[in-house]
C-alpha positions, 0 to 999 in steps of 0.5 A: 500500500503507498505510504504518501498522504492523503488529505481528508479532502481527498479521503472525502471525495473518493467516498462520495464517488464510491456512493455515485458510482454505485448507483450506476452499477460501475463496479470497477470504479467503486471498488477503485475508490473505495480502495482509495478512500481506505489506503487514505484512512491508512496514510493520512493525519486526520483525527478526532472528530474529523476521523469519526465524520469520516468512518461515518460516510466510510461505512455508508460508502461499503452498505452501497458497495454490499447492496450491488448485485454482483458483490452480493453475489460474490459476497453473501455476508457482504464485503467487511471492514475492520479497523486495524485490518485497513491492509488486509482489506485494501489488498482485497479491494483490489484483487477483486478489482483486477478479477473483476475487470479481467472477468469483465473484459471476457465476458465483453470479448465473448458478446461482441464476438457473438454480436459480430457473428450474428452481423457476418450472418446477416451480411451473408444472407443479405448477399444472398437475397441478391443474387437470388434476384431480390435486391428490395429485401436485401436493401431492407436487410442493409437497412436494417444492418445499418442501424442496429449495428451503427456502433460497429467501426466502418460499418457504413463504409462495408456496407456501401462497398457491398452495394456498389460491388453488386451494381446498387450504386444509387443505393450504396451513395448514402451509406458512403456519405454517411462513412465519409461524414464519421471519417474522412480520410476512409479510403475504401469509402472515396474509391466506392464513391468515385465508382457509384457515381461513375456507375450512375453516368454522374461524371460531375458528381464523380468528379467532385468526389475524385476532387473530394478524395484527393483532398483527403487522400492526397492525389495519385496516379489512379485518381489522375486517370479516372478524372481524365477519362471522366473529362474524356467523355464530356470532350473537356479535352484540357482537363483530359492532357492535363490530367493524364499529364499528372498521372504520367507524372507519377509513372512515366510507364503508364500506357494509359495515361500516354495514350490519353495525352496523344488522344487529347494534345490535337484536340486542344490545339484544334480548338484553339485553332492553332492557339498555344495549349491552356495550362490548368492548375491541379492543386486539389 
């Protein structure tokens, strides 16, 4: 036990957050307190009757401890404190703290496997519902997914990238905005976005979304390429060489970007009509 003092201030708030915590059923952080408040009476100067008023609440603190259900459990005859045993009984505090938290912890450990179970489950028979030619009642099913288990770390971005693998585009957007909106820099989240609103014939929606991801993510030679072929089809043929440029930039051995500049560069001087190129900045 520590030997450094404590003052009956201290000594009076753990109790009082013995009492709180107790009424919320935390049982680690009551019996830590509670440890505190003992190894208090141990190590401080406080006598008279400043002791006594603080036994008082001492022993109020304790009934709260026994009236818990699983110290009741544990303990029938309930948890005992006698003076002159502070020692004994702080070590008992926290051995039952560090068993109760490791008990604790497992039992946690053991229902969120479950509950991730029974959400594999569902993503399974969600899958299934769409091949089988019922995309509605899988939509429903996502649905469902979606908010029953919110608190599952990227569970809106899985889910949209689902979709959007099985050709859902429009269906897959919210739930990667929604992804997005929790994180930011979600990469699987852009790259589905990027591919619904490309998949939906959105090419200003797709590109806003490269734009979006490069802001995030940084640019890279990937996005370049997409967001020239996105200006490909609308004959936005500066946006077209300056981008495949940038990814050419990057890998001077990608054909694809080669190819598109080689496409592009005539188009550009012909509607300049002989003019000299427009150079576009990229800074995303």
């Amino acid at each position: 036990m520590p030997t450094s003092p404590i003052s009956a201030k201290e000594i009076r708030e753990d109790i009082a957050r013995v009492r709180a915590y107790a009424k919320k059923n935390d049982y680690l952080r009551t019996l830590k307190c509670l440890a505190n408040a003992i190894r208090g009476m141990v190590t401080s100067q406080v006598f008279g009757a400043e002791k006594f008023e603080i036994q008082a609440h001492l022993d109020e603190a304790l009934r709260d401890l026994n009236k818990m259900k699983m110290i009741q459990k544990l303990f029938p005859d309930g948890l005992n404190y006698r003076k002159g045993k502070e020692k004994a009984f702080y070590q008992t505090l926290m051995r039952l703290h560090k068993k109760l938290g490791e008990a604790m912890e497992k039992a946690r450990v053991a229902k969120l496997r479950k509950r991730l179970g029974v959400l594999d489950d569902n993503l399974i028979k969600a899958a299934e519902l769409i091949n089988a030619g019922q995309p509605l009642e899988a939509r429903k099913l996502y649905s469902k997914i979606s908010e029953y288990f919110q608190d599952i770390e990227g569970i809106q971005s899985d889910i949209g990238n689902r979709m959007s693998s099985f050709g859902l585009f429009a269906e897959a957007v919210p739930y990667l905005n929604k992804a997005l909106a929790i994180q930011n820099n979600d990469a699987r989240a852009h790259n589905a976005l990027i591919l619904c609103y490309e998949g939906m014939h959105e090419p200003d929606k797709a590109m806003a979304a490269i734009k979006d991801a490069m802001r995030w993510l940084g640019p890279s030679e990937n996005l370049y390429i997409r967001l020239a072929k996105l200006h490909l089809q609308k004959r936005e043929w500066g946006e077209v060489f300056n981008n495949a440029k940038a990814a050419h930039a990057r890998n001077p051995l990608n054909l694809e970007a080669a190819k598109l500049m080689k496409q592009a560069e005539p188009k550009i001087f012909t509607s300049a009509k002989g003019g000299s190129k427009k150079s576009h900045d990229l800074n995303f």
